[in-house]
N, C-alpha and C positions, 0 to 999 in steps of 0.2 A: 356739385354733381347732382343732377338730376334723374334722382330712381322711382319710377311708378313703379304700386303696387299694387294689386285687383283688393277691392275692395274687400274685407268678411264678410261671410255669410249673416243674414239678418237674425236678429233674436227669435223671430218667429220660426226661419228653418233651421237654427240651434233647438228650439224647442221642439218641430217635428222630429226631428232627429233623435233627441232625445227619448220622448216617447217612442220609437220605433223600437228604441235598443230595451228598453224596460220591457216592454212587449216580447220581444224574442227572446230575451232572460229568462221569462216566465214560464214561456214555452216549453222553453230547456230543462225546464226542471225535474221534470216526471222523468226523461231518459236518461240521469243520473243512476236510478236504479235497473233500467234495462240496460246499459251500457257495464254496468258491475255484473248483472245477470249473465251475458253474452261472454264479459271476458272469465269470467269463474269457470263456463262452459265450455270454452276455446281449452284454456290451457287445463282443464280438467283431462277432456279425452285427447290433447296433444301425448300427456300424460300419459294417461293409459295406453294409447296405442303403441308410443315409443316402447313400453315395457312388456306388450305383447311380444311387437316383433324383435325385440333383442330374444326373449324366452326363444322365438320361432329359428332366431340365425343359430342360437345353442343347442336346440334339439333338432337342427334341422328340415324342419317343417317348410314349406315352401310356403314364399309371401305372401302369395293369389288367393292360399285358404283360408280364407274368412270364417270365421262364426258370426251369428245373428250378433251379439253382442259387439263386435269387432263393424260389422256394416252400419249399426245404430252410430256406432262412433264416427264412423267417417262419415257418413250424414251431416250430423251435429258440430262434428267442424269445420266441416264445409259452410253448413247453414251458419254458424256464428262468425267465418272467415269473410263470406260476403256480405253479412252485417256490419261485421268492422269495418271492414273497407270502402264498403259505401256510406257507412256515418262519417269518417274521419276525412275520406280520399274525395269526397263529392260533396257531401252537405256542408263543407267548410269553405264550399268557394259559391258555395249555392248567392250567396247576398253580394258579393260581387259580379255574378255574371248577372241579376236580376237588375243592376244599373244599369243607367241610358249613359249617354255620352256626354251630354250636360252636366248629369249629377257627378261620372268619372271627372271632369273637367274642373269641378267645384272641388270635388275633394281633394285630386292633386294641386290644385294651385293654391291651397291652403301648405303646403309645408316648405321646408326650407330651399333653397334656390340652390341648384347642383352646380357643378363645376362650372359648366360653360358660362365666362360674364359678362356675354354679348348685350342681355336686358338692365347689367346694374351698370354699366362702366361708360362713360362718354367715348362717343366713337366717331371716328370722321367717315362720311360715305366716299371719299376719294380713297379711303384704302382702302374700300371693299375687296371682297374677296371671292371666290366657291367656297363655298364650307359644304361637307358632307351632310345630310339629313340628321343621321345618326348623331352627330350635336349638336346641334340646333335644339333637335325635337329634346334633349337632355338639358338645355338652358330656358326649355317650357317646362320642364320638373313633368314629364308628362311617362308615367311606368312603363313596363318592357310591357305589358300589355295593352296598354292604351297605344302602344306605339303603331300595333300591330293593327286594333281593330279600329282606329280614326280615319275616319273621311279625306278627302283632300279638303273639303270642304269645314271640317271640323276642325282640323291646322290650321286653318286659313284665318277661321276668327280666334284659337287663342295667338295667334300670334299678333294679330290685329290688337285685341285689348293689353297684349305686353308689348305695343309697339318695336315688332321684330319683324321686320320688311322682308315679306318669300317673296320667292320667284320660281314658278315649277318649271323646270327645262323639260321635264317626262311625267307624263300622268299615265304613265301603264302599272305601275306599281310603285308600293310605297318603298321596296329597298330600292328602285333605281331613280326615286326621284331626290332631285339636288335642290337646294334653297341657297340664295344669294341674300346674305349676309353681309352688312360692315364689319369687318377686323376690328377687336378694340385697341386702342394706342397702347395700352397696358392691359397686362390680364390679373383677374383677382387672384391670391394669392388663395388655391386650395386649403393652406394651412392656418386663415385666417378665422376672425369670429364666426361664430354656427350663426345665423340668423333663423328664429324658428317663429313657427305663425303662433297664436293664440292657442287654436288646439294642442298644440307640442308645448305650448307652456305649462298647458293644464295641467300636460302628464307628469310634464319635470318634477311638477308640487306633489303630484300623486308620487312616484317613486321616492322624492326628499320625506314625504310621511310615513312612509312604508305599505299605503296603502295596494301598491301598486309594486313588485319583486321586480328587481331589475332585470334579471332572467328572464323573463317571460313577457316581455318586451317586441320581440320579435314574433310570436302566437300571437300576441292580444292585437298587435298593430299591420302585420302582413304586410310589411314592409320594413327590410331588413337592414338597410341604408338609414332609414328614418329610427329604428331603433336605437343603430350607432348613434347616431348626432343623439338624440334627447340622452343617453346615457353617457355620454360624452360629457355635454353641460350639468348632469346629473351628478356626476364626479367632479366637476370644479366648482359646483356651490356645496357639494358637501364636504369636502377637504379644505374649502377656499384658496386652492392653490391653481395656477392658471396651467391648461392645457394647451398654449398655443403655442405651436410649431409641429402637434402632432396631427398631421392632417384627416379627416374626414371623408370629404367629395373623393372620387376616384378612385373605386377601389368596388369590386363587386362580393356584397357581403353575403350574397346569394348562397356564393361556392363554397362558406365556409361554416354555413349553417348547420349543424349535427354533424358534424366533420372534423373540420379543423381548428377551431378557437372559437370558445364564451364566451358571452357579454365583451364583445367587440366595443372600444370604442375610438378606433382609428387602426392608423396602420403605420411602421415604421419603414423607411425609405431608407435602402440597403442598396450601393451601388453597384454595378455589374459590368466588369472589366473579361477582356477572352485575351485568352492567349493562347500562341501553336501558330502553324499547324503542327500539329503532333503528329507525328509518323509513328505508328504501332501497328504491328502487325501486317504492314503496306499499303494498308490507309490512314489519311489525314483526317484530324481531327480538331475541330474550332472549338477550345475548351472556356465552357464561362466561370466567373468565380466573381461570386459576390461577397467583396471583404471591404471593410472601413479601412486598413491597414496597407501606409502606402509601402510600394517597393516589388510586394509580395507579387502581382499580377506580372509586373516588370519583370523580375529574377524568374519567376516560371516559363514566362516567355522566351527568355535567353537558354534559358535551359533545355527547353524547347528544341529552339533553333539548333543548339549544339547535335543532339542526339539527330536530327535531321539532315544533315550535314553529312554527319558520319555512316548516315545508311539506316536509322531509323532503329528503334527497339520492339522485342519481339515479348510476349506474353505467355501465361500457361494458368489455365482454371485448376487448381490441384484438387477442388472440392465444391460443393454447394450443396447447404442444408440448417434450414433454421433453427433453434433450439428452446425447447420450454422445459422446464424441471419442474413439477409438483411435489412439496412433500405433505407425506402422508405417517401416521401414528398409531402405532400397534399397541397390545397389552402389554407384548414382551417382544424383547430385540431376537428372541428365535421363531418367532411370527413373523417378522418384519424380515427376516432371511427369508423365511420361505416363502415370501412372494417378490424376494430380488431372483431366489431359482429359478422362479415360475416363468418371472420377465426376459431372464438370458438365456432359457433355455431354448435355443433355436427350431423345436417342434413346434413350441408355442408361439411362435413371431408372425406365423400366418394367419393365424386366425385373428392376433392385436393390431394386423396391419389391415385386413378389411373393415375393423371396426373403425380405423383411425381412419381411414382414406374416405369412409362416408362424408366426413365435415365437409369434404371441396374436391370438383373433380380437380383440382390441382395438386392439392398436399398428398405426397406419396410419403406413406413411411420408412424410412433408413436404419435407423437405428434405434436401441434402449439399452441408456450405459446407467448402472444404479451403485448409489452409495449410501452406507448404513453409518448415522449415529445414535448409538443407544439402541433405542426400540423406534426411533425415526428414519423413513426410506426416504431417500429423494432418487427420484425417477427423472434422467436428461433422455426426451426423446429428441429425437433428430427427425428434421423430415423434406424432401423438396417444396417448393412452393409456386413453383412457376414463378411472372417477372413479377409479383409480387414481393414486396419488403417479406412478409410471412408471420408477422407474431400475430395477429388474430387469426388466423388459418389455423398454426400450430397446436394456440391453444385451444380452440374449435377441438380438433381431434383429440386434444388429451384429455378434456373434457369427457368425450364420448369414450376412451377406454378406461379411466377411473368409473363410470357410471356400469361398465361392462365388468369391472373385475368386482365392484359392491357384491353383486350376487355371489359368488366365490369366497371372498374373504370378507362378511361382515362386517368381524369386528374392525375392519380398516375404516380409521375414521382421517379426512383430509384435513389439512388442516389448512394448507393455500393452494390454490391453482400453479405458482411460484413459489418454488422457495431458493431461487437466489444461485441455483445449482446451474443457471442458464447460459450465463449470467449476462444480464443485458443492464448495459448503461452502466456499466460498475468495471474499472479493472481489475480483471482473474484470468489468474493461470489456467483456467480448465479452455477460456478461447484462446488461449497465446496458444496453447500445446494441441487442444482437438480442433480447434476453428469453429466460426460461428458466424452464418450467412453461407459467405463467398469467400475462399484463401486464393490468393492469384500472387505470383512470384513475377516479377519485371525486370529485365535486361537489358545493355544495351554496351556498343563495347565504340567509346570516343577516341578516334584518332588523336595522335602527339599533335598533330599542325592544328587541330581543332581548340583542344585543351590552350594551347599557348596561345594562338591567336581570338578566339571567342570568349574562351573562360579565364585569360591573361593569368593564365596559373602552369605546375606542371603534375604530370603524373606521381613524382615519387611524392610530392608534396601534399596529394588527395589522397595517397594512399598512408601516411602518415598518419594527417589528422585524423582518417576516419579511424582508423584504428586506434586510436588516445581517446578522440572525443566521443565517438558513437559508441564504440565500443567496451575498452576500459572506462572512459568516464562514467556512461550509464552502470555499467557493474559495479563501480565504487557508489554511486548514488543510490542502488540497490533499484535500479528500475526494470518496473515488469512492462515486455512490449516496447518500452520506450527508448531502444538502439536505435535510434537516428538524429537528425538535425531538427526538421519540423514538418514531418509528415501532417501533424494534425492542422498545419497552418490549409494545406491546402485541402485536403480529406474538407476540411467544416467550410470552406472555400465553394466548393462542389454541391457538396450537400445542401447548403440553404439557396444555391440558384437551382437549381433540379428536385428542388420541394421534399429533401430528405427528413428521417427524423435527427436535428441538432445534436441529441444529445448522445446519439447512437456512437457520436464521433470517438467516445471515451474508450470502447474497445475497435473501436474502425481504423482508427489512427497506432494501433499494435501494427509495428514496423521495424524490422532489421535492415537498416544499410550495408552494403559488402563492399567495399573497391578492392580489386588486387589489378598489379602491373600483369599485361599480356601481350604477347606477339616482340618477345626478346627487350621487354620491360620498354616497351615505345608507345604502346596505346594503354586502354583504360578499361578495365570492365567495372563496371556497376551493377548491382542489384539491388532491387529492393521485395521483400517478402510481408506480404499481408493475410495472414491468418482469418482474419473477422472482418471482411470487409460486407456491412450491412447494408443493403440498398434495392430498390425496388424502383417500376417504373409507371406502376399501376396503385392509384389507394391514396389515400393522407396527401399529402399537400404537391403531389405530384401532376394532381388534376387543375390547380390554378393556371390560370393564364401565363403571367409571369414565368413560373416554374413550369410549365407545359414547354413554353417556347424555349426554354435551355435542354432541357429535354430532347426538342425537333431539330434545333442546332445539331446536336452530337447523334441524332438519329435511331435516337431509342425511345422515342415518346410512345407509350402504352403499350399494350400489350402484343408480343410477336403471335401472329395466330398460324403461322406454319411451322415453328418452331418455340411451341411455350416455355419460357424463362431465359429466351435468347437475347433478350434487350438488355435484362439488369445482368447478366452475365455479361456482356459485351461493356454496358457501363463499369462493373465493379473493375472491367480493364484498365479501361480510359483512366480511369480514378488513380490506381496504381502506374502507368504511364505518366500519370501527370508530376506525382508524386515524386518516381525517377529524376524528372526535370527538377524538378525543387530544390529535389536534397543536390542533384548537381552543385546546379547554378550556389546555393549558398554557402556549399564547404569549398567552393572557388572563390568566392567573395571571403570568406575569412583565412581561405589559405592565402592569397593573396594580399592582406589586409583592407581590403575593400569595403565591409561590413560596414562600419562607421563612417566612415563617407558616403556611400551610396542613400545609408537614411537620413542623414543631414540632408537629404538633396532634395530623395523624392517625399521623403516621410516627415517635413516638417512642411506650414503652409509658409508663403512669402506674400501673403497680402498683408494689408496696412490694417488692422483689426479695427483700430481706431474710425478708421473713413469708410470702414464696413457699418461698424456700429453705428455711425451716424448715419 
């Protein structure tokens, strides 16, 4: 196989280079102390002012009255807020916009070769093909920027020196023009060796000596693909154990920078199976679920199908409001009573609810349920959130009314923002019994010819086991939440194709199953009841592509702007519909005896591993 590769930059423009970077280091240095200066002064009179106008909502002063001292302030944060932001939001791309397109050209073709391996791979031109722009220009390693400001003329010769044959069918713009590309006979394998230029070597030494924080990779480099791969290899000469199979290329690490996962160094590949349609509420629903585990996507789908059949299952939101608990510590536990009075007494609720509702025009405050140990209060606020998930909302606001009650009760000293009273990611009785998110109850009632002929089981025999094994069994097992079959198979099913938080699944998956015999013991009724179903459609890993497009599937992707919290309300349905189907379909599989055969079937592989391996 024959792979050309543009030759490295010369020693001599390594060394201009160089000295350019020493040069602007130098520069840098004096606005190490203006930059301290600015931020002391930002958050100084942020400071102050916040404590002005709490003083002004408690004696009622109107906000517009300013003192001299109060105008100096907003000045001086104003003036150090547009310092910031145009040191940090402008001066940091200042030296890449001051490149030409040669030198952008030089720099991108120095690092490692992205997905597309139409330049490494031998390729016949009788399979040629159309290939989109959009990969092509990504098998030149050429940025989301370069992409945009290059010539047709500037394409034309890097693709020239990597021997990658255009063809412009439209020159009116760069998204509608096409390149005509050979197909390769094989494509490289994304999850194969990094190859990285010189420069990426450097840094790899740098990071292996410590000279260089793995973290800060993606800052120093401004390029966040390219940070992945050098920490990547960074990780398999420092462990010496090998990373491959965890791919790299493909994957936009843009979205998940200050967001959703650190020091990225690949991405794991989770398959995404649908099942339905689901009929809830009298629309169908195409539901995804991304699980390793065969059978699962299968039996949901059957179960599916049953409830569909039979006329479809109907839903009820019985609640929605997210929860944060701070506890706080007094002298004396008759201290720490009088500011649980203070909290329940419903005079008092108005004036803690406009403090709290400041953090977000979304977060509405609901409720404040308080419990004392010793001379420790823990405070569970409740609050709406709109279609957001809600714990940085919530805690936003509790924030602001711990900071409101300080002046009131001094000696209240906090001791966490959480304490555990909330309680999120933990099983507790306080979400099984008050709920926490979204509580949604699910029905649905299967005709006898359905049950026998779809779920090849009968009614008295579903109503049977559920009441042994959901039931009794989970109360002999002393389990909280966990009266059902496997709600959480599909609840964490949901959740990581629609970008939820994974771990939320622990109180999300709190589920009672119900069957009783109805309509003269010949049909079926089912329910399922979810107390803490946590879910959100806006925020955290809801905004990737991947998880956007499951999302757009079931038709709650971001946020409802005629109806705010109307998506993850509508989803935390779906969730509970789907779940109906699940526990169906599998207390039919084992009332049936089907259980152990069906995973023989789907749940084991039947290739020859051997003639894989080879």
């Amino acid at each position: 196989m024959d792979v050309r590769r543009r030759p490295l930059p010369s020693s001599g423009d390594r060394l201009k280079t160089q000295k350019l970077k020493n040069t602007e280091s130098q520069s840098l240095f004096p606005l190490y102390l203006t930059n301290a200066l600015f931020f002391t002064l930002f958050f100084s009179v942020a400071y102050f002012l916040l404590h002005r106008w709490r003083d002004k909502i408690r004696t009622s002063i109107p906000l517009h009255v300013v003192t001299p001292a109060e105008i100096a302030a907003i000045v001086s944060l104003i003036a150090s807020a547009v310092y910031l932001l145009g040191f940090f939001g402008v001066a940091s791309r200042a030296s890449l916009d001051e490149l030409s397109d040669d030198e952008i050209i030089l720099k991108e073709d120095s690092r490692a070769p992205g997905p597309c391996p139409a330049a490494l791979v031998e390729s016949s031109p009788a399979k040629a093909k159309q290939f989109p722009l959009q990969s092509c220009v990504d098998s030149l390693n050429v940025t989301e920027k370069t992409k945009i400001s290059l010539s047709h003329k500037t394409l034309d010769r890097v693709a020239e020196e990597k021997e990658v044959p255009l063809r412009h069918k439209t020159v009116d713009s760069l998204a509608t023009k096409e390149l005509s590309i050979p197909l390769p006979l094989k494509t490289a394998d994304v999850a194969g060796p990094i190859s990285l230029s010189h420069e990426d070597e450097e840094t790899v030494q740098a990071v292996l000596s410590g000279s260089v924080p793995s973290y800060s990779l993606e800052s120093r480099l401004g390029d966040c693909r390219r940070a992945a791969a050098i920490r990547h290899e960074a990780v398999q000469r420092l462990t010496g154990r090998s990373l491959e199979g965890l791919p790299v290329a493909g994957f936009d690490y843009e979205s998940i920078l200050g967001q959703c996962c650190e020091m990225p160094i690949g991405f794991v590949q989770i398959p995404v199976g649908v099942a339905g349609p689901l009929l809830l509420d009298g629309e169908e629903y195409t539901v995804p679920m991304a699980t390793t585990e065969g059978c699962l996507v299968a039996s949901t789908n059957r179960g599916c199908k049953a409830i569909h059949v039979s006329g479809g299952a109907s839903s009820a939101l019985l609640r929605d409001g997210m929860t944060r608990a701070p506890v706080v510590r007094f002298p004396s536990a008759q201290r720490a009573a009088q500011l649980k009075f203070f909290l329940e007494d419903p005079l008092n609720f108005d004036s803690l609810a406009v403090v709290f509702n400041k953090s977000s025009r979304f977060a509405r405050l609901q409720s404040i349920q308080c419990a004392i140990a010793g001379k420790n209060l823990y405070m569970r606020f409740r609050c709406s959130t709109g279609d957001a998930m809600g714990m940085n909302m919530v805690s936003k606001g509790v924030q602001n009314v711990l900071d409101f009650l300080q002046s009131d009760f001094p000696d209240m000293d906090v001791i966490g923002i959480s304490g555990n009273f909330c309680s999120d990611k933990k099983a507790a009785a306080v979400n099984w019994i008050e709920g926490r998110g979204k509580s949604v109850v699910c029905e649905a009632v299967i005709k006898e010819d359905v049950v026998k002929k779809v779920l090849k089981t009968s009614v008295e025999a579903l109503v049977e086991l559920n009441m042994l094994k959901n039931l009794t069994g989970s109360a002999i097992a002393g389990a909280l939440g966990g009266f059902n079959a496997h709600a959480s198979n599909i609840v964490s099913a949901i959740y990581i194709a629609t970008g939820q938080d994974p771990a939320q699944n622990v109180e999300s998956s709190h589920c009672i199953t119900m069957m009783e015999a109805v309509n003269d013991g010949k049909d079926l009724h089912i329910s399922v009841t979810m107390p803490s179903v946590e879910v959100g459609t806006v925020g955290g890993g809801t905004q990737l592509a991947s998880q956007s497009a499951c999302l757009n599937l079931l038709g709650v992707k971001g946020a409802n702007k005629e109806s705010p919290g109307a998506n993850s309300r509508l989803l935390a349905t779906i969730i509970a519909g789907s779940v109906l189907a699940g526990e169906l379909s599998l207390m039919s599989a084992i009332a049936a005896g089907q259980l152990v055969k069906s995973h023989m079937k789907y749940n084991r592989s039947s290739r020859d591993i051997s003639k894989v391996a080879s």
